[in-house]
N, C-alpha and C positions, 0 to 999 in steps of 0.2 A: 504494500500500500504506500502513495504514494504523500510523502509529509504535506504539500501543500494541497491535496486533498484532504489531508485531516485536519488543518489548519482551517478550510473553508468551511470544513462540517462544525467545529471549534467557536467558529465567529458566527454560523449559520444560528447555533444553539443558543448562544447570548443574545443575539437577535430575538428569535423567538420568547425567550428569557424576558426581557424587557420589555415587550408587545402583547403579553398574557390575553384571552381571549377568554368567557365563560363558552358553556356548554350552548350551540346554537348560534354565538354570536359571532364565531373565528373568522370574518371576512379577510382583517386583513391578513392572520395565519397562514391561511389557502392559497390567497394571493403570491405572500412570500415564496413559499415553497414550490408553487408555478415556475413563481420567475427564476427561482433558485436554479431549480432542474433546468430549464429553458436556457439560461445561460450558461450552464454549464456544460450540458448532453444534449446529446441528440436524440434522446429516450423520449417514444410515443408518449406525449400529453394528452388523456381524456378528461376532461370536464364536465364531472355528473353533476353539478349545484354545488352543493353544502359538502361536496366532497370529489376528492378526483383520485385518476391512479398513474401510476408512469409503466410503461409496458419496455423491455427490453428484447425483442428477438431473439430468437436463439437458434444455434447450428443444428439445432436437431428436434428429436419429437419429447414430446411431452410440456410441463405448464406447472409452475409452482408459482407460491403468491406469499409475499410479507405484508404485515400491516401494523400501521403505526398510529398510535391516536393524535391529538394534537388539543385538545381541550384545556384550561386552567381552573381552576378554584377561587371562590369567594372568599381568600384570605388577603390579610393585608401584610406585604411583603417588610421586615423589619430591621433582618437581616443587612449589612451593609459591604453590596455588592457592586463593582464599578458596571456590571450589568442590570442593576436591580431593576423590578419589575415601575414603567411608568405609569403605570395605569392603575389610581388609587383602589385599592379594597379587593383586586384582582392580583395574583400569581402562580406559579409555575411551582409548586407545592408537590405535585405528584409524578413528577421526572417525562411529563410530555413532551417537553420543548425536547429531552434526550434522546426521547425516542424518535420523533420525527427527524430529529439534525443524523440519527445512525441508519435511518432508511435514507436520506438524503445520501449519505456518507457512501451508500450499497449500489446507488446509482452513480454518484459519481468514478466509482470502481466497475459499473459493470461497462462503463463507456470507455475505459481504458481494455478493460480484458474482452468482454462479451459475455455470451454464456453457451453452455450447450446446450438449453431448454429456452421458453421463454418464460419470461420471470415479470411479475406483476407486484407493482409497490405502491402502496392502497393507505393513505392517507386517509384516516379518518375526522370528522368532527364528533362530539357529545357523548364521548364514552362514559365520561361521570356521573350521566345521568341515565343510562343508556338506553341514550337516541340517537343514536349511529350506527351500532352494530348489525343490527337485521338488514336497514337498506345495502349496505356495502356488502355483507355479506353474500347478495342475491349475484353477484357478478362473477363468484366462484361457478355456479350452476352456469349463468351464460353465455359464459368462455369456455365452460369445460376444467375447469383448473383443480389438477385431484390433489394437490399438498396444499397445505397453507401453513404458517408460523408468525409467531409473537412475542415480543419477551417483555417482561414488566422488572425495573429496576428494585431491588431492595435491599434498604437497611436490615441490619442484622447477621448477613452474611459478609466473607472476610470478603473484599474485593476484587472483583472477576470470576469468581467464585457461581459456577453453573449451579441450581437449586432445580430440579426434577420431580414429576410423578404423575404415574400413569392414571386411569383415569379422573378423576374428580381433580382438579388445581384449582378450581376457586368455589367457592359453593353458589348455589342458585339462590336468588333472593328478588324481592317485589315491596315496593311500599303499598296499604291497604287500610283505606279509608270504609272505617262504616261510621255514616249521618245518621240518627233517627231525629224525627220530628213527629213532635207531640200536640198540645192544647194546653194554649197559656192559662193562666189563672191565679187570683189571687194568692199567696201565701199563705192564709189562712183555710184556704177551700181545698186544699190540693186535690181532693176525692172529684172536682169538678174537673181536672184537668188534666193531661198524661204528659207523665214525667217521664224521659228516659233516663234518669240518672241508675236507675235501677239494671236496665239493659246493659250499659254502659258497663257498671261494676261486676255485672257477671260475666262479660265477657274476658276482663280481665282478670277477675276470679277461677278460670277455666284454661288461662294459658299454662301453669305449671302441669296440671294432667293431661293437658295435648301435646307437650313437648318433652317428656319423660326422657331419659336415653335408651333406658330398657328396652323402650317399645320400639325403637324404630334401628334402623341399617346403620343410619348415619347420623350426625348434626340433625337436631331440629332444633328452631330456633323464633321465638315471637316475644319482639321488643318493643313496649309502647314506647313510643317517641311525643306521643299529644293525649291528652286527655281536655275535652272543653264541653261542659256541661253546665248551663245557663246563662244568667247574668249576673253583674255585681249589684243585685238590688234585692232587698230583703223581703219587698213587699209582692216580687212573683215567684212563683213556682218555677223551675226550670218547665222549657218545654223543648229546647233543642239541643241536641249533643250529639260528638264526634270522638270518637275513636282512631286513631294514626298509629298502623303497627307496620315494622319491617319485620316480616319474613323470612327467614332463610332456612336453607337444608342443602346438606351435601350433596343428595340424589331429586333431580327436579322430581320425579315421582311423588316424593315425601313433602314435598314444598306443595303440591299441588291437593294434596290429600288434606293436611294442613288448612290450608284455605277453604277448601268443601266444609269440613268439619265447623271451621269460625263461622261460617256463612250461613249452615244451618242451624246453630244456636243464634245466629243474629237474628235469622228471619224469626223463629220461636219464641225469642224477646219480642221482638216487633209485635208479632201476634199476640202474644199475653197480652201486653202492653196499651196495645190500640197505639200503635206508634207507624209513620210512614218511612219503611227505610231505602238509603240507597246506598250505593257502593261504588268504589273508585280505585284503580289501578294507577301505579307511577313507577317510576325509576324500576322497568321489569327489568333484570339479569337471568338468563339462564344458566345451568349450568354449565361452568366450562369446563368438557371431560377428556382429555387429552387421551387422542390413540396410542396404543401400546407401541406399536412399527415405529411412527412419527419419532415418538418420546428418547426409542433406540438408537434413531439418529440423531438424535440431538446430542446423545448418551457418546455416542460413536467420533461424533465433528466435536466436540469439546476434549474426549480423550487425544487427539489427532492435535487437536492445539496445543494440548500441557495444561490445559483449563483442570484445576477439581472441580470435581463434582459434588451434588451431596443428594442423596434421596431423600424424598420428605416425605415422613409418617402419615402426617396429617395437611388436608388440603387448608389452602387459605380462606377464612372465613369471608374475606373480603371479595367480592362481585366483581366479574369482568363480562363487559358485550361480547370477550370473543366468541363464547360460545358459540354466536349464534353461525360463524365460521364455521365450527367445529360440528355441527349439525349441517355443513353443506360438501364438505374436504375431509380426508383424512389431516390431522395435523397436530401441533403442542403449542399450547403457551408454555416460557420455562423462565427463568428469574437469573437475573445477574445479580450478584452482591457489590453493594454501595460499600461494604466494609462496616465492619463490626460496632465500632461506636457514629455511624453514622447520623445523623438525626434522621426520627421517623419520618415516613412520605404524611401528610399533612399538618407539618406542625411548622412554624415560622420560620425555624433555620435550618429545613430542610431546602436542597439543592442540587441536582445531576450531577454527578463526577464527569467531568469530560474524557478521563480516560476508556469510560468503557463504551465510548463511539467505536475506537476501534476493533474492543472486544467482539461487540453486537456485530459490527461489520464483516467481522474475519466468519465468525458464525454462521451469518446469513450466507456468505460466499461457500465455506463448505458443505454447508445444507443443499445450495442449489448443485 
Protein backbone atom coordinates (compact mmCIF):
# COMPACT_ATOMS: atom_id res chain seq x y z
CA UNK A 1 0.00 0.00 0.00
CA UNK A 2 0.98 2.87 -1.13
CA UNK A 3 1.96 5.90 1.85
CA UNK A 4 0.26 8.65 0.01
CA UNK A 5 -2.67 6.71 -0.33
CA UNK A 6 -2.91 6.33 3.35
CA UNK A 7 -2.04 9.75 3.87
CA UNK A 8 -5.25 10.71 1.71
CA UNK A 9 -7.43 8.19 3.58
CA UNK A 10 -5.75 9.85 6.95
CA UNK A 11 -6.87 13.47 5.92
CA UNK A 12 -10.07 11.96 4.16
CA UNK A 13 -11.10 10.62 7.95
CA UNK A 14 -10.52 14.05 9.65
CA UNK A 15 -12.41 15.57 7.02
CA UNK A 16 -15.37 13.51 7.76
CA UNK A 17 -14.31 13.83 11.55
CA UNK A 18 -15.01 17.53 11.60
CA UNK A 19 -18.36 17.56 9.18
CA UNK A 20 -20.25 14.97 11.58
CA UNK A 21 -23.74 14.40 9.96
CA UNK A 22 -26.94 12.74 12.17
CA UNK A 23 -28.69 9.75 10.90
CA UNK A 24 -30.80 10.92 7.54
CA UNK A 25 -29.01 14.13 7.29
CA UNK A 26 -25.32 13.05 5.67
CA UNK A 27 -25.70 15.29 2.56
CA UNK A 28 -22.65 16.77 2.69
CA UNK A 29 -20.83 13.19 3.81
CA UNK A 30 -22.14 11.52 0.55
CA UNK A 31 -21.07 14.23 -1.35
CA UNK A 32 -17.57 14.08 0.20
CA UNK A 33 -16.95 10.67 -0.55
CA UNK A 34 -18.33 11.02 -4.32
CA UNK A 35 -15.92 13.50 -4.97
CA UNK A 36 -13.27 11.76 -2.91
CA UNK A 37 -13.44 8.40 -5.05
CA UNK A 38 -14.02 10.63 -8.31
CA UNK A 39 -10.87 12.22 -7.81
CA UNK A 40 -9.06 9.85 -7.02
CA UNK A 41 -10.34 6.60 -9.23
CA UNK A 42 -11.78 5.77 -11.93
CA UNK A 43 -14.20 3.34 -9.95
CA UNK A 44 -17.89 3.08 -11.29
CA UNK A 45 -19.90 5.80 -9.22
CA UNK A 46 -23.66 4.97 -8.77
CA UNK A 47 -25.91 7.37 -7.01
CA UNK A 48 -28.81 5.66 -5.32
CA UNK A 49 -30.04 9.16 -3.12
CA UNK A 50 -29.25 8.94 0.46
CA UNK A 51 -26.69 6.42 -0.42
CA UNK A 52 -24.25 5.21 -3.32
CA UNK A 53 -21.72 2.47 -4.19
CA UNK A 54 -18.36 2.41 -6.05
CA UNK A 55 -18.01 -0.71 -8.34
CA UNK A 56 -14.51 -1.85 -9.32
CA UNK A 57 -14.30 -4.59 -12.37
CA UNK A 58 -12.62 -7.21 -12.11
CA UNK A 59 -10.56 -9.94 -14.37
CA UNK A 60 -12.73 -12.58 -13.71
CA UNK A 61 -16.17 -14.15 -12.45
CA UNK A 62 -17.62 -13.65 -9.45
CA UNK A 63 -18.93 -10.36 -7.04
CA UNK A 64 -18.03 -9.45 -3.46
CA UNK A 65 -19.25 -6.39 -1.65
CA UNK A 66 -17.90 -4.01 1.46
CA UNK A 67 -20.00 -1.64 3.36
CA UNK A 68 -19.32 1.18 5.28
CA UNK A 69 -21.62 3.32 7.33
CA UNK A 70 -21.20 6.96 7.41
CA UNK A 71 -23.67 8.35 10.12
CA UNK A 72 -22.68 10.50 13.51
CA UNK A 73 -24.34 10.81 16.94
CA UNK A 74 -26.15 13.51 18.95
CA UNK A 75 -23.06 14.01 21.05
CA UNK A 76 -21.30 17.16 21.75
CA UNK A 77 -17.62 16.77 20.72
CA UNK A 78 -15.22 17.81 23.86
CA UNK A 79 -12.50 16.23 23.35
CA UNK A 80 -9.66 18.69 21.97
CA UNK A 81 -8.89 17.76 18.52
CA UNK A 82 -7.04 19.90 15.63
CA UNK A 83 -9.93 17.95 13.68
CA UNK A 84 -12.79 18.21 16.13
CA UNK A 85 -16.12 17.95 15.11
CA UNK A 86 -17.66 21.65 13.70
CA UNK A 87 -20.87 21.06 13.94
CA UNK A 88 -22.28 21.86 17.47
CA UNK A 89 -24.03 18.86 19.59
CA UNK A 90 -23.01 16.51 16.46
CA UNK A 91 -19.95 13.94 16.27
CA UNK A 92 -18.14 11.13 15.16
CA UNK A 93 -18.43 9.04 18.46
CA UNK A 94 -18.89 5.77 17.00
CA UNK A 95 -15.73 5.36 14.43
CA UNK A 96 -17.87 6.02 11.18
CA UNK A 97 -15.83 8.61 9.66
CA UNK A 98 -13.10 5.30 10.09
CA UNK A 99 -14.95 3.26 8.42
CA UNK A 100 -15.93 5.17 5.59
CA UNK A 101 -12.06 6.83 5.14
CA UNK A 102 -10.93 2.47 5.01
CA UNK A 103 -13.49 1.78 2.34
CA UNK A 104 -12.21 4.83 0.72
CA UNK A 105 -8.71 3.78 1.55
CA UNK A 106 -9.81 -0.07 -0.48
CA UNK A 107 -10.65 1.89 -3.42
CA UNK A 108 -8.01 3.96 -3.62
CA UNK A 109 -5.88 0.41 -3.61
CA UNK A 110 -8.03 -1.28 -5.89
CA UNK A 111 -7.27 1.43 -8.67
CA UNK A 112 -3.68 0.80 -8.21
CA UNK A 113 -3.93 -3.14 -8.30
CA UNK A 114 -7.47 -4.00 -9.67
CA UNK A 115 -9.18 -7.00 -8.67
CA UNK A 116 -9.82 -10.46 -9.81
CA UNK A 117 -13.63 -10.39 -9.04
CA UNK A 118 -15.73 -7.28 -9.07
CA UNK A 119 -15.93 -5.72 -5.94
CA UNK A 120 -18.72 -3.23 -4.64
CA UNK A 121 -18.16 -0.55 -1.86
CA UNK A 122 -21.46 0.52 -0.59
CA UNK A 123 -21.50 3.60 1.41
CA UNK A 124 -24.07 3.80 3.78
CA UNK A 125 -26.20 6.43 5.52
CA UNK A 126 -28.42 5.96 9.13
CA UNK A 127 -27.15 2.83 10.55
CA UNK A 128 -27.76 4.20 14.03
CA UNK A 129 -30.93 4.25 13.78
CA UNK A 130 -31.28 1.71 11.30
CA UNK A 131 -32.48 3.29 8.31
CA UNK A 132 -30.08 2.31 5.97
CA UNK A 133 -29.41 -1.03 6.03
CA UNK A 134 -32.58 -2.89 4.39
CA UNK A 135 -32.44 -0.30 1.38
CA UNK A 136 -28.64 -0.91 0.52
CA UNK A 137 -28.91 -4.15 1.26
CA UNK A 138 -31.42 -4.94 -1.76
CA UNK A 139 -28.53 -4.31 -4.26
CA UNK A 140 -26.78 -7.45 -3.11
CA UNK A 141 -29.83 -9.43 -4.68
CA UNK A 142 -29.77 -7.14 -7.96
CA UNK A 143 -26.31 -7.49 -8.97
CA UNK A 144 -26.12 -10.91 -7.82
CA UNK A 145 -23.25 -10.38 -5.32
CA UNK A 146 -22.83 -13.71 -3.17
CA UNK A 147 -20.19 -12.38 -0.33
CA UNK A 148 -20.59 -9.24 1.41
CA UNK A 149 -18.28 -7.84 4.74
CA UNK A 150 -18.03 -5.35 7.41
CA UNK A 151 -16.14 -4.43 10.33
CA UNK A 152 -17.05 -2.39 13.37
CA UNK A 153 -14.14 -0.78 15.23
CA UNK A 154 -13.69 -1.42 19.01
CA UNK A 155 -12.43 -0.52 22.26
CA UNK A 156 -11.52 -3.08 24.52
CA UNK A 157 -9.47 -5.10 22.28
CA UNK A 158 -5.57 -4.70 22.03
CA UNK A 159 -5.02 -2.85 18.66
CA UNK A 160 -5.45 -4.47 15.21
CA UNK A 161 -6.60 -7.19 17.09
CA UNK A 162 -9.29 -9.31 14.77
CA UNK A 163 -12.49 -10.19 17.26
CA UNK A 164 -14.69 -13.20 15.45
CA UNK A 165 -17.84 -15.33 15.76
CA UNK A 166 -19.81 -17.37 13.80
CA UNK A 167 -23.36 -16.99 13.83
CA UNK A 168 -25.02 -14.27 16.06
CA UNK A 169 -22.32 -10.96 16.25
CA UNK A 170 -24.73 -8.50 17.25
CA UNK A 171 -28.14 -9.31 18.78
CA UNK A 172 -31.54 -8.25 17.02
CA UNK A 173 -33.24 -5.44 18.68
CA UNK A 174 -36.42 -2.84 17.87
CA UNK A 175 -37.67 0.11 20.00
CA UNK A 176 -41.77 -0.51 20.84
CA UNK A 177 -44.14 1.85 21.70
CA UNK A 178 -47.46 0.90 23.33
CA UNK A 179 -50.06 4.25 23.63
CA UNK A 180 -53.23 3.51 25.60
CA UNK A 181 -55.98 6.10 25.80
CA UNK A 182 -58.58 6.35 28.07
CA UNK A 183 -61.58 8.84 29.45
CA UNK A 184 -60.56 11.91 31.26
CA UNK A 185 -62.11 12.74 34.48
CA UNK A 186 -62.14 14.35 37.49
CA UNK A 187 -59.70 13.14 40.23
CA UNK A 188 -62.11 12.41 42.58
CA UNK A 189 -64.43 10.34 40.09
CA UNK A 190 -61.81 8.11 38.79
CA UNK A 191 -64.66 5.12 38.54
CA UNK A 192 -66.05 7.68 35.73
CA UNK A 193 -63.02 7.52 33.74
CA UNK A 194 -60.28 4.90 32.24
CA UNK A 195 -57.08 5.08 33.49
CA UNK A 196 -54.21 3.25 31.83
CA UNK A 197 -51.85 3.61 34.55
CA UNK A 198 -52.95 0.23 35.59
CA UNK A 199 -52.17 -1.26 31.84
CA UNK A 200 -49.01 0.42 31.90
CA UNK A 201 -47.61 -1.10 35.23
CA UNK A 202 -48.41 -4.59 34.39
CA UNK A 203 -46.88 -4.51 31.47
CA UNK A 204 -43.88 -3.75 33.11
CA UNK A 205 -44.73 -5.83 35.93
CA UNK A 206 -44.58 -8.84 33.30
CA UNK A 207 -41.12 -8.09 31.77
CA UNK A 208 -38.83 -10.08 34.33
CA UNK A 209 -41.10 -13.51 33.56
CA UNK A 210 -40.89 -12.97 29.72
CA UNK A 211 -37.31 -12.55 29.73
CA UNK A 212 -36.12 -15.34 32.11
CA UNK A 213 -32.79 -16.87 30.69
CA UNK A 214 -33.88 -20.24 31.44
CA UNK A 215 -36.52 -20.01 29.04
CA UNK A 216 -35.07 -19.08 26.06
CA UNK A 217 -31.70 -20.14 23.56
CA UNK A 218 -30.40 -16.89 23.86
CA UNK A 219 -30.29 -13.14 25.27
CA UNK A 220 -33.67 -11.98 25.82
CA UNK A 221 -33.84 -8.66 26.80
CA UNK A 222 -36.88 -5.76 27.53
CA UNK A 223 -35.68 -2.37 28.71
CA UNK A 224 -38.04 0.50 29.49
CA UNK A 225 -36.54 3.46 28.37
CA UNK A 226 -40.17 5.92 28.93
CA UNK A 227 -42.68 5.44 31.15
CA UNK A 228 -45.50 8.65 30.67
CA UNK A 229 -48.70 8.37 32.25
CA UNK A 230 -50.91 11.43 32.74
CA UNK A 231 -50.48 14.84 33.63
CA UNK A 232 -48.89 17.12 36.39
CA UNK A 233 -52.35 18.19 37.71
CA UNK A 234 -53.80 16.63 40.66
CA UNK A 235 -57.24 17.58 39.99
CA UNK A 236 -57.44 14.67 36.80
CA UNK A 237 -57.38 11.23 36.60
CA UNK A 238 -54.65 10.13 34.04
CA UNK A 239 -56.36 9.13 30.91
CA UNK A 240 -53.22 8.80 28.48
CA UNK A 241 -50.07 6.60 28.79
CA UNK A 242 -47.17 5.39 26.89
CA UNK A 243 -44.95 2.68 27.35
CA UNK A 244 -41.06 2.93 25.31
CA UNK A 245 -39.31 -0.41 25.49
CA UNK A 246 -36.14 -1.66 23.54
CA UNK A 247 -36.13 -5.06 22.72
CA UNK A 248 -33.53 -7.33 22.17
CA UNK A 249 -32.57 -11.00 21.64
CA UNK A 250 -29.61 -12.83 20.32
CA UNK A 251 -31.94 -15.14 17.98
CA UNK A 252 -34.44 -12.79 15.99
CA UNK A 253 -36.85 -15.61 16.56
CA UNK A 254 -36.90 -14.82 20.28
CA UNK A 255 -37.06 -11.03 19.75
CA UNK A 256 -40.10 -11.78 17.68
CA UNK A 257 -41.92 -14.10 20.07
CA UNK A 258 -41.10 -11.53 22.74
CA UNK A 259 -43.03 -8.83 21.07
CA UNK A 260 -46.37 -11.21 20.34
CA UNK A 261 -46.38 -12.02 23.97
CA UNK A 262 -46.10 -7.92 25.02
CA UNK A 263 -48.63 -7.23 22.45
CA UNK A 264 -51.10 -9.72 23.64
CA UNK A 265 -51.20 -8.61 27.25
CA UNK A 266 -51.28 -5.10 25.86
CA UNK A 267 -54.29 -5.63 23.89
CA UNK A 268 -55.88 -7.71 27.23
CA UNK A 269 -55.07 -4.59 29.21
CA UNK A 270 -56.71 -2.52 26.79
CA UNK A 271 -59.79 -4.74 26.81
CA UNK A 272 -60.10 -4.86 30.66
CA UNK A 273 -59.56 -1.52 30.67
CA UNK A 274 -61.97 0.03 28.16
CA UNK A 275 -58.75 1.67 26.91
CA UNK A 276 -57.82 2.46 22.85
CA UNK A 277 -54.58 1.06 22.01
CA UNK A 278 -51.91 1.52 19.56
CA UNK A 279 -48.42 0.57 18.71
CA UNK A 280 -45.25 1.77 17.15
CA UNK A 281 -42.00 0.36 15.78
CA UNK A 282 -38.51 2.30 15.45
CA UNK A 283 -35.00 1.86 15.39
CA UNK A 284 -35.67 -2.07 13.90
CA UNK A 285 -32.19 -4.14 13.92
CA UNK A 286 -32.09 -7.54 12.96
CA UNK A 287 -30.12 -9.81 13.70
CA UNK A 288 -26.67 -9.83 12.42
CA UNK A 289 -25.70 -13.65 12.04
CA UNK A 290 -22.57 -14.05 10.50
CA UNK A 291 -22.00 -17.35 8.13
CA UNK A 292 -19.67 -19.91 9.24
CA UNK A 293 -17.59 -20.15 5.46
CA UNK A 294 -17.57 -16.15 5.43
CA UNK A 295 -16.26 -15.94 9.32
CA UNK A 296 -13.24 -18.69 8.16
CA UNK A 297 -12.08 -16.36 5.82
CA UNK A 298 -11.89 -13.63 7.65
CA UNK A 299 -10.21 -16.28 10.23
CA UNK A 300 -7.90 -17.32 7.30
CA UNK A 301 -6.84 -13.31 5.77
CA UNK A 302 -6.03 -12.15 9.30
CA UNK A 303 -3.88 -15.23 10.06
CA UNK A 304 -2.09 -14.46 6.55
CA UNK A 305 -1.57 -10.94 7.86
CA UNK A 306 0.02 -11.66 11.47
CA UNK A 307 -3.25 -10.15 12.69
CA UNK A 308 -4.43 -12.02 16.35
CA UNK A 309 -7.24 -13.12 16.53
CA UNK A 310 -9.60 -13.75 19.31
CA UNK A 311 -13.14 -15.71 19.27
CA UNK A 312 -15.87 -14.33 21.04
CA UNK A 313 -18.16 -16.31 23.48
CA UNK A 314 -20.74 -14.16 23.42
CA UNK A 315 -22.38 -11.82 20.75
CA UNK A 316 -22.46 -8.06 21.10
CA UNK A 317 -25.48 -6.81 22.66
CA UNK A 318 -25.37 -3.91 20.79
CA UNK A 319 -27.41 -3.70 17.07
CA UNK A 320 -26.17 -3.53 13.64
CA UNK A 321 -28.36 -2.97 10.17
CA UNK A 322 -25.88 -5.24 8.77
CA UNK A 323 -27.97 -7.98 9.11
CA UNK A 324 -30.05 -7.05 6.81
CA UNK A 325 -26.92 -7.94 4.32
CA UNK A 326 -26.46 -10.93 5.96
CA UNK A 327 -30.13 -12.09 5.18
CA UNK A 328 -29.33 -11.28 1.29
CA UNK A 329 -25.10 -12.77 0.94
CA UNK A 330 -23.22 -15.11 2.55
CA UNK A 331 -20.88 -12.94 4.63
CA UNK A 332 -19.38 -11.54 8.42
CA UNK A 333 -19.28 -8.60 10.27
CA UNK A 334 -15.97 -8.90 12.40
CA UNK A 335 -14.25 -6.07 14.84
CA UNK A 336 -10.98 -4.46 14.97
CA UNK A 337 -9.48 -3.50 18.23
CA UNK A 338 -9.15 0.24 19.08
CA UNK A 339 -6.76 -1.17 21.94
CA UNK A 340 -7.33 -1.95 25.39
CA UNK A 341 -7.65 1.40 27.23
CA UNK A 342 -9.28 2.94 24.55
CA UNK A 343 -12.31 5.15 25.31
CA UNK A 344 -15.66 3.45 24.60
CA UNK A 345 -17.44 4.16 21.19
CA UNK A 346 -20.19 6.71 22.55
CA UNK A 347 -18.69 8.43 25.07
CA UNK A 348 -16.90 12.00 24.47
CA UNK A 349 -13.28 11.02 24.07
CA UNK A 350 -13.83 8.51 22.03
CA UNK A 351 -12.10 8.80 18.59
CA UNK A 352 -10.95 6.34 15.40
CA UNK A 353 -7.40 5.21 15.52
CA UNK A 354 -6.17 6.11 12.05
CA UNK A 355 -3.81 3.22 12.17
CA UNK A 356 -6.37 0.72 11.59
CA UNK A 357 -7.38 2.32 7.96
CA UNK A 358 -4.75 0.22 6.87
CA UNK A 359 -5.48 -2.65 8.87
CA UNK A 360 -9.31 -2.71 7.56
CA UNK A 361 -7.76 -2.08 4.01
CA UNK A 362 -5.10 -4.95 3.94
CA UNK A 363 -8.37 -7.18 5.17
CA UNK A 364 -10.65 -6.06 2.68
CA UNK A 365 -7.96 -6.68 -0.06
CA UNK A 366 -7.22 -10.27 1.13
CA UNK A 367 -10.86 -11.10 1.57
CA UNK A 368 -11.41 -10.05 -2.11
Amino acid sequence: MSNPNLALAVELRHQLHAHPELSGQEIWTKARLMEFLREHTHLELVDRGDWFYALCRGRGEGKIAFRADFDALPIEETCDLPYRSQCPGVSHKCGHDGHSAALALLGLTLEETGADRDVYLIFQPAEEVGGGGEACAALLKEEGIGEVYAFHNMPGYPLHTVALREGTMNCASKGVTFRFEGVSTHASTPELGRNPAQAVAGLVAALPGLTRREDHRGLVMATVVQMDVGEPAFGISAYRGALLLTLRAQYQQELDTLQERLTVLARQAADRDGLKLTMEEQDVFPETANHPAAVEKVRAAARRLGLPVVEMAEPMRGSEDFGWYLRQAEGAMFLLGDGEDHAPLHSVDFDFPDPLLETACKLFQALI
